[in-house]
C-alpha positions as CSV (number, residue, x, y, z in Angstrom):
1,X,-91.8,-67.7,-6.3
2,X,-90.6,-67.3,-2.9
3,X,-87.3,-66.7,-3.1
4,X,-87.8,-64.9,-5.9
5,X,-89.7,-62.1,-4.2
6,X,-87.1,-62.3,-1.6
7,X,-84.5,-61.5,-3.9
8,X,-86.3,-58.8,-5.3
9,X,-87.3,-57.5,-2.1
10,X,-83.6,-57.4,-0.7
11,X,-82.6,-55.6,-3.7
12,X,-84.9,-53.2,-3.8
13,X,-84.0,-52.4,-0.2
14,X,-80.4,-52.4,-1.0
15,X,-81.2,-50.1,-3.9
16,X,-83.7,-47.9,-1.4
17,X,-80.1,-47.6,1.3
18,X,-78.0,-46.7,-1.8
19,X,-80.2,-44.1,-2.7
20,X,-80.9,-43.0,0.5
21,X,-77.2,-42.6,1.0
22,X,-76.2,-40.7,-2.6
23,X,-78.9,-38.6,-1.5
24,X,-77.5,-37.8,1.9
25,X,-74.3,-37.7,0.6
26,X,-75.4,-35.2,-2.5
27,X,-76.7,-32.9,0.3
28,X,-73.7,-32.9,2.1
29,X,-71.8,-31.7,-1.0
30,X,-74.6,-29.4,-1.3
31,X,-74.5,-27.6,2.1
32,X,-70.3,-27.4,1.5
33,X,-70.9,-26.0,-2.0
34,X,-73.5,-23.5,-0.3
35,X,-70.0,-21.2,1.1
36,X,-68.6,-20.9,-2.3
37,X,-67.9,-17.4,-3.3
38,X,-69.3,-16.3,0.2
39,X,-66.6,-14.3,2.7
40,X,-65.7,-14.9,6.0
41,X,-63.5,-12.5,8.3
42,X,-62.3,-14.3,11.3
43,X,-60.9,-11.9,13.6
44,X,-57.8,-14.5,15.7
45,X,-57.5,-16.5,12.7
46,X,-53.6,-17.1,12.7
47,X,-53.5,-19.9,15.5
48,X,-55.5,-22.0,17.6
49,X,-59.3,-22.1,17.4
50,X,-59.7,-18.9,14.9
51,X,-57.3,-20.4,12.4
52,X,-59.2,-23.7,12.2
53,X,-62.4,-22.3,12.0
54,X,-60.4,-20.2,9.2
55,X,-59.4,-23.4,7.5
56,X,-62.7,-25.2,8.0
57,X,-64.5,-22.0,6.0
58,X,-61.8,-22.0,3.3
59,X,-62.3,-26.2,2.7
60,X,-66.2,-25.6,2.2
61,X,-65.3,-23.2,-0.9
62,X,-65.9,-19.7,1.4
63,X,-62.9,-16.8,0.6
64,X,-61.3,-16.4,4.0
65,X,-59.9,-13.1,5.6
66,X,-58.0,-13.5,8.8
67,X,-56.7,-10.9,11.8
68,X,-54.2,-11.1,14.4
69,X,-51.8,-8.9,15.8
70,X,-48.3,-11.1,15.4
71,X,-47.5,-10.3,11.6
72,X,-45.2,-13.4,11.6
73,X,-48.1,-16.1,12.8
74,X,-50.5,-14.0,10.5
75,X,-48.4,-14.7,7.1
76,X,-47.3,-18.4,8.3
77,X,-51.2,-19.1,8.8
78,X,-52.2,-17.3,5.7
79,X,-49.6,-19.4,3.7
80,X,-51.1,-22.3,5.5
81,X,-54.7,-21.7,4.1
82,X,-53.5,-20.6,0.7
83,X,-51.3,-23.9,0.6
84,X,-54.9,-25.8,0.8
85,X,-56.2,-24.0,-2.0
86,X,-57.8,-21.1,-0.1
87,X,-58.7,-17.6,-1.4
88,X,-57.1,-15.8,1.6
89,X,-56.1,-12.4,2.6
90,X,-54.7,-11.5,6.0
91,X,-54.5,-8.1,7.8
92,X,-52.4,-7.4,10.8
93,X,-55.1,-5.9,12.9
94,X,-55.1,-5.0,16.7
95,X,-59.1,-5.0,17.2
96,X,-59.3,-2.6,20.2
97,X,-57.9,0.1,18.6
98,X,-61.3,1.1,16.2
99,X,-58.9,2.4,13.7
100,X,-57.3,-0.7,12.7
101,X,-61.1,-2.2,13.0
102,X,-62.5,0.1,10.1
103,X,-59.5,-0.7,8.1
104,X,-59.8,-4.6,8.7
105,X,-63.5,-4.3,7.4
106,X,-62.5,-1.9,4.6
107,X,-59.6,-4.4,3.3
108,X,-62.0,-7.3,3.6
109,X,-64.8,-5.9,1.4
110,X,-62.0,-4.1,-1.4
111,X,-60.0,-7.1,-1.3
112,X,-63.6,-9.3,-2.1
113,X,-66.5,-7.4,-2.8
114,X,-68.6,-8.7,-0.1
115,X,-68.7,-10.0,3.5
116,X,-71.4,-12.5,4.5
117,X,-69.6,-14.2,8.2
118,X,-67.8,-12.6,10.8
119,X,-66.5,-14.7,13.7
120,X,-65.3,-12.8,16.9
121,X,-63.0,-15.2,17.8
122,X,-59.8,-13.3,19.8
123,X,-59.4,-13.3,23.2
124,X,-57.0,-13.3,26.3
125,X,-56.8,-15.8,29.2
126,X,-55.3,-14.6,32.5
127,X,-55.0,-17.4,35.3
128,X,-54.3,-16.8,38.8
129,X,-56.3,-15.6,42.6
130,X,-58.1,-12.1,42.2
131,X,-55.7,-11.2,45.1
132,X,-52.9,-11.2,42.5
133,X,-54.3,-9.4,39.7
134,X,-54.7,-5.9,38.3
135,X,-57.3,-3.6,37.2
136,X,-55.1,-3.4,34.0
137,X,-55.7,-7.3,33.7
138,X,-59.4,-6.4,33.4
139,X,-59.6,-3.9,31.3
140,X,-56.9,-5.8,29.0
141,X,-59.7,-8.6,28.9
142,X,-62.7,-6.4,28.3
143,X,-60.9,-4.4,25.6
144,X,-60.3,-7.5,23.8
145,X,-63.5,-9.9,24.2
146,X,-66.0,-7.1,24.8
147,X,-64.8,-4.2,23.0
148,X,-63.3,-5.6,20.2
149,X,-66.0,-7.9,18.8
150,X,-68.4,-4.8,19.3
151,X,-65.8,-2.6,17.0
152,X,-65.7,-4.9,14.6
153,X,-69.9,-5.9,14.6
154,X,-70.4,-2.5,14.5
155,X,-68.2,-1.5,11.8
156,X,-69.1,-4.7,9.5
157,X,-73.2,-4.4,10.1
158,X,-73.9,-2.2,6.9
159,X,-71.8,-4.9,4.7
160,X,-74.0,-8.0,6.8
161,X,-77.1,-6.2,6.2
162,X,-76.1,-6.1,2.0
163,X,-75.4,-10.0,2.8
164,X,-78.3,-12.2,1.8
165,X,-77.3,-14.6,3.9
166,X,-75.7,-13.2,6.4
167,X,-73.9,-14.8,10.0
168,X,-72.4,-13.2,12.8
169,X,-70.6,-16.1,15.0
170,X,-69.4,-15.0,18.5
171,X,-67.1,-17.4,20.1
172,X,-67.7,-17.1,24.0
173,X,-67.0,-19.6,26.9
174,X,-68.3,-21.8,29.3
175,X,-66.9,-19.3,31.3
176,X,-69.6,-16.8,30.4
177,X,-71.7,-18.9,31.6
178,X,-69.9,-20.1,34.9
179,X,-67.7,-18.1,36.8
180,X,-64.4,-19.9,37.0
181,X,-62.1,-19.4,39.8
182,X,-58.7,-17.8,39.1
183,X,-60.1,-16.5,35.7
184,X,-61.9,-13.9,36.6
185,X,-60.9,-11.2,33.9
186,X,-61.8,-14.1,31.7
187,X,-64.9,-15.0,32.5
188,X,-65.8,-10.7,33.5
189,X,-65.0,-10.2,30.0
190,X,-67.0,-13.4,28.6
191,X,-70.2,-13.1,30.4
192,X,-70.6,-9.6,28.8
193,X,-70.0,-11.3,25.4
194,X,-72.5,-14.2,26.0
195,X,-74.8,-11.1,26.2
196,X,-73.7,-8.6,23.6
197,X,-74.1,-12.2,21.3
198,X,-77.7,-13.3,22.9
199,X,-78.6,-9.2,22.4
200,X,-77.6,-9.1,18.4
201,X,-79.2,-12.4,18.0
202,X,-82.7,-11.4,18.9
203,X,-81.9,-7.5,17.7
204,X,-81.0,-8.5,13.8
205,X,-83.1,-11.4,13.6
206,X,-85.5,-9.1,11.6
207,X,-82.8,-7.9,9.6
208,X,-82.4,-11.7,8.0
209,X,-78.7,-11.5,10.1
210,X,-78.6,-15.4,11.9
211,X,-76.3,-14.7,15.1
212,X,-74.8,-17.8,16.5
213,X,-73.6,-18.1,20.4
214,X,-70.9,-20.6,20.8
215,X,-70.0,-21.6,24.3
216,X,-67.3,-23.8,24.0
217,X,-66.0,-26.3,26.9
218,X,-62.5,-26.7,27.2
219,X,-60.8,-28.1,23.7
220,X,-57.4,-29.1,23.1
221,X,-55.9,-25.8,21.0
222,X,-52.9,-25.5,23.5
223,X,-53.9,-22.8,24.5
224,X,-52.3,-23.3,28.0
225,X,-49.0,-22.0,26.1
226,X,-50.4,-18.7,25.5
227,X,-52.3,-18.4,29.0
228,X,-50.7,-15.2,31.1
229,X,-49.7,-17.0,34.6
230,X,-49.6,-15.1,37.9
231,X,-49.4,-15.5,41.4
232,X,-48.0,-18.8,41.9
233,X,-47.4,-19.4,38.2
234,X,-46.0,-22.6,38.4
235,X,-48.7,-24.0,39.9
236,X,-51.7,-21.9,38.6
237,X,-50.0,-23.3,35.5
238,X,-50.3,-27.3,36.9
239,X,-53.9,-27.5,37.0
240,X,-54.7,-25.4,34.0
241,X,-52.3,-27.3,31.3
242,X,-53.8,-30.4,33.0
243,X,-57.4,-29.3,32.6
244,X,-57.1,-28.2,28.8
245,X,-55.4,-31.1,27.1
246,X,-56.9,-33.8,29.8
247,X,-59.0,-36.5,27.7
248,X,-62.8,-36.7,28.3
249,X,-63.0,-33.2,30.1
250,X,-61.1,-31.6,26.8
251,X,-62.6,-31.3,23.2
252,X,-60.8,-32.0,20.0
253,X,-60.2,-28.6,18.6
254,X,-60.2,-29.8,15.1
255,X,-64.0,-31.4,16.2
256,X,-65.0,-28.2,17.6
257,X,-64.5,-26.0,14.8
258,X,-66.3,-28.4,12.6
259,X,-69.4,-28.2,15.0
260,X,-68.7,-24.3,15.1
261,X,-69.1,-23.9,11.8
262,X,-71.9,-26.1,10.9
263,X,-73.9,-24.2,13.6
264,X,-73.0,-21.1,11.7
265,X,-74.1,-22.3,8.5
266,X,-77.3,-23.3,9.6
267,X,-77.8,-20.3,11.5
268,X,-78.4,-21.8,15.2
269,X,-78.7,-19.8,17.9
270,X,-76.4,-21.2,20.5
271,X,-73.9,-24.4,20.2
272,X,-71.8,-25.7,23.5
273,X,-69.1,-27.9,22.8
274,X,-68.7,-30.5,25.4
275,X,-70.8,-32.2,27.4
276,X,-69.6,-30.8,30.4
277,X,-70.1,-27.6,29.1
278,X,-73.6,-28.5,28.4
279,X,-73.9,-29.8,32.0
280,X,-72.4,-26.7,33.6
281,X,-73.8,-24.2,31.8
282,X,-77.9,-25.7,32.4
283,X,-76.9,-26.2,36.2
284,X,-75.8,-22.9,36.7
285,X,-79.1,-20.6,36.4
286,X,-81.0,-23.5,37.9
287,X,-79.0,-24.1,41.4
288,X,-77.2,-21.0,41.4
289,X,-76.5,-21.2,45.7
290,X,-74.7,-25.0,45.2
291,X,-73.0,-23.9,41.9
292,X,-71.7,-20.9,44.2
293,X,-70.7,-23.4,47.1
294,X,-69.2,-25.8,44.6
295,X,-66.7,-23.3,42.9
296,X,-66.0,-21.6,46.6
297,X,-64.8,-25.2,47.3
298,X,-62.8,-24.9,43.9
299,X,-61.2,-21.9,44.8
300,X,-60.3,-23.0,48.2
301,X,-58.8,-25.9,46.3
302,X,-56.7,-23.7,44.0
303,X,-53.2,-22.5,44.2
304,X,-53.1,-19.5,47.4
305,X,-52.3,-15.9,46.4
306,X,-49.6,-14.4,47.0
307,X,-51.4,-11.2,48.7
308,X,-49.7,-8.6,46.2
309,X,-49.2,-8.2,42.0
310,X,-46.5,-10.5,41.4
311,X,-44.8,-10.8,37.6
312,X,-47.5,-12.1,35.1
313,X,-45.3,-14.8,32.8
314,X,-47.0,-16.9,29.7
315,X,-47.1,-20.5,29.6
316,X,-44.8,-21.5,27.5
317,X,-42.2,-19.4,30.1
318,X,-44.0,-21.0,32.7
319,X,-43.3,-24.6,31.2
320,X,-39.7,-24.5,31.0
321,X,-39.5,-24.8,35.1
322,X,-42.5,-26.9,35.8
323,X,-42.1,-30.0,37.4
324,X,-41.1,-32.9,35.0
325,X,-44.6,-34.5,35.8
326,X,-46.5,-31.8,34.9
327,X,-45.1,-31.5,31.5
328,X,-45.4,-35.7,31.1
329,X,-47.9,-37.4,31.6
330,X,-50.8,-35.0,32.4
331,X,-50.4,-32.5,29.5
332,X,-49.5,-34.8,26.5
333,X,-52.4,-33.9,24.4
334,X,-52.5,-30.4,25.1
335,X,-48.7,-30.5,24.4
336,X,-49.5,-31.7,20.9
337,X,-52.4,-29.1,20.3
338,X,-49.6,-26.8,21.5
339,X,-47.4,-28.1,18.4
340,X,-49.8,-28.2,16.0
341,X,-52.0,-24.7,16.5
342,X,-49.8,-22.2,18.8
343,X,-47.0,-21.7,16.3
344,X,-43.8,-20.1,18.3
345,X,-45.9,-19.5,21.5
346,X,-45.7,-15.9,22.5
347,X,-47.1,-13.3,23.9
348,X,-51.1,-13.3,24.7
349,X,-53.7,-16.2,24.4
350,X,-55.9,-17.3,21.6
351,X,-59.6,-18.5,22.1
C-alpha cells in the first residue's frame, strides 16, 4: 500500500510540474500572441539596437515600421525583417527635421491603419574632452535625442491615444543618469530625455498610454564603429571600443532588446540593463559629492585635450590606425557586434 501511494503520489506530482509548465509555457505563447496585428514604429531601426528591438517586435506577430536616415541600411534591414516573416514598411526619415516626422507618422498609420508602440530609439555618440568639442556637437546631440523623440511623440500622440493599448518606449542611457566624462553632448542630450520620458510617463498615465524608461548600460551593438572620435581619436577610441564590447561590464545586445521589449509589453515604468547600470544609476542621486570625485578622477584618467577643435573622425576610420592591440584582444566582441548589427559602418552612431 505503501509503495503504491508512493507511486501515485510521484505521479501526481510529475503530472502537477507538467501542468504547471504547459501552463507557463501557454502564457508565454499568449503574451507573444498579444502583439499580433498591433504596430510598432521604431524610429533607428535599420542597425544596432533599434533594428533588434525591430526584429524582436516583428517575431512576437507585431507589424513593424522602421526609420533611419541611410536609405541603403534602411532597405538592407527592412529585407532583413521581411526575410523573417515580418510585416514591415520602412521610411527614410531624418527625425529633426519635423517635416519628415509628420510624414514618418502619416506613412505608418496609411500604410497600417493603426499605431499602438513607438520606440525613440536614434541617437548620436560624440567621444572626446569638452576642451575639443563644439557647440555644433551639442546642438547635433540635442537635435537628435531631445528634439527628435519630442517631434515624433508629439506628432504620433493623437494615433496612441486611438490605441487601446498603447506604449511609448524611450531608449535613454546610463548616461542620463551619470555624467560620463568625454561624452558630454551625450549624456547633455540624454539626461533631458530621461526626463522628457519620466514627464510623459506620469503625464499620459491617465490617458491609458504606459511610457517605459529604458536606461541601458553598455551592450555589445558595436556601436564603437559609429562613435564620432575627437581630440586624440586614437586613443579616446582605445578605451571606448574596450569598454563597449568588454565581457561582464558589456550587455548582449540581442539580451537587451529582449528585456526592452518585455518591459514595453508589460508596460513598466523604467528598465536598466546591466547591473552596473543598476549600480551607477542608484549611487548617483544618493552620494552625489563621491560620484563627482570619482568621475573627476575618471576624467583625469582619460586621454588630454588637445586645447583646440581638432577633426571629428568615426570609429570605424579611427580603427584602421589603432594600435594592433587595441583592435585584438580587447575589442573582439564588440568587433563581432560590429559585424553583425552596424552594416557598412558610416557616418553617425546608433543607440
Amino acid at each position: 500500500m505503501a509503495r503504491g501511494t508512493t507511486v501515485l503520489a510521484v505521479a501526481t506530482g510529475a503530472a502537477a510540474v507538467v501542468g504547471v509548465a504547459v501552463a507557463a509555457a501557454s502564457a508565454h505563447r499568449r503574451r507573444r500572441a498579444d502583439l499580433t496585428g498591433r504596430v510598432a514604429l521604431i524610429i533607428g531601426g535599420s542597425r544596432g539596437l533599434g533594428l533588434l528591438i525591430a526584429r524582436e517586435f516583428a517575431d512576437r506577430g507585431a507589424r513593424v515600421a522602421i526609420c533611419a536616415r541611410n536609405s541603403e541600411e534602411l532597405a538592407t534591414a527592412r529585407d532583413e525583417l521581411a526575410a523573417r516573416g515580418a510585416d514591415v514598411t520602412a521610411v527614410t526619415c531624418d527625425i529633426t527635421e519635423r517635416a519628415d516626422v509628420e510624414r514618418l507618422v502619416r506613412h505608418t498609420v496609411d500604410r497600417f491603419g493603426r499605431l499602438d508602440i513607438v520606440v525613440n530609439n536614434a541617437g548620436i555618440i560624440q567621444v572626446g574632452p569638452v576642451v575639443d568639442m563644439s557647440v555644433e556637437d551639442f546642438l547635433a546631440a540635442i537635435e537628435v535625442m531631445q528634439l527628435g523623440p519630442i517631434y515624433l511623440t508629439l506628432e504620433a500622440l493623437p494615433h496612441l491615444r486611438a490605441s487601446p493599448d498603447a506604449r511609448l518606449v524611450m531608449i535613454t542611457s546610463i548616461g542620463g543618469k551619470v555624467a560620463v566624462p568625454h561624452l558630454v553632448p551625450y549624456v547633455s542630450a540624454k539626461f533631458g530625455a530621461v526626463g522628457f520620458s519620466q514627464g510623459m510617463r506620469a503625464e499620459l498615465a491617465g490617458l491609458g498610454i504606459r511610457v517605459t524608461t529604458v536606461v541601458p548600460g553598455l551592450m555589445r551593438t558595436g556601436s564603437h564603429v559609429r562613435a564620432l572620435f575627437t581630440g586624440q581619436a586614437h586613443k579616446e577610441f582605445s578605451w571606448f571600443a574596450t569598454g563597449a564590447g568588454a565581457p561582464l561590464v558589456a550587455m548582449d545586445a540581442e539580451r537587451a532588446a529582449r528585456r526592452i521589449v518585455n518591459a514595453a509589453v508589460a508596460g513598466r515604468a523604467h528598465v536598466t540593463t546591466t547591473p552596473l547600470a543598476v549600480v551607477a544609476s542608484r549611487v548617483a542621486p544618493l552620494a552625489p559629492a563621491t560620484t563627482a570625485r570619482l568621475l573627476a578622477v575618471v576624467a583625469r584618467a582619460l586621454p588630454a585635450g588637445t586645447g583646440g577643435r581638432t577633426s571629428t573622425e568615426p570609429g570605424a576610420q579611427v580603427a584602421e590606425r589603432a594600435p594592433s592591440r587595441v583592435r585584438s584582444a580587447l575589442t573582439t566582441l564588440g568587433r563581432r557586434a560590429a559585424d553583425r548589427f552596424q552594416p557598412a559602418a558610416r557616418g553617425s552612431a546608433a543607440t
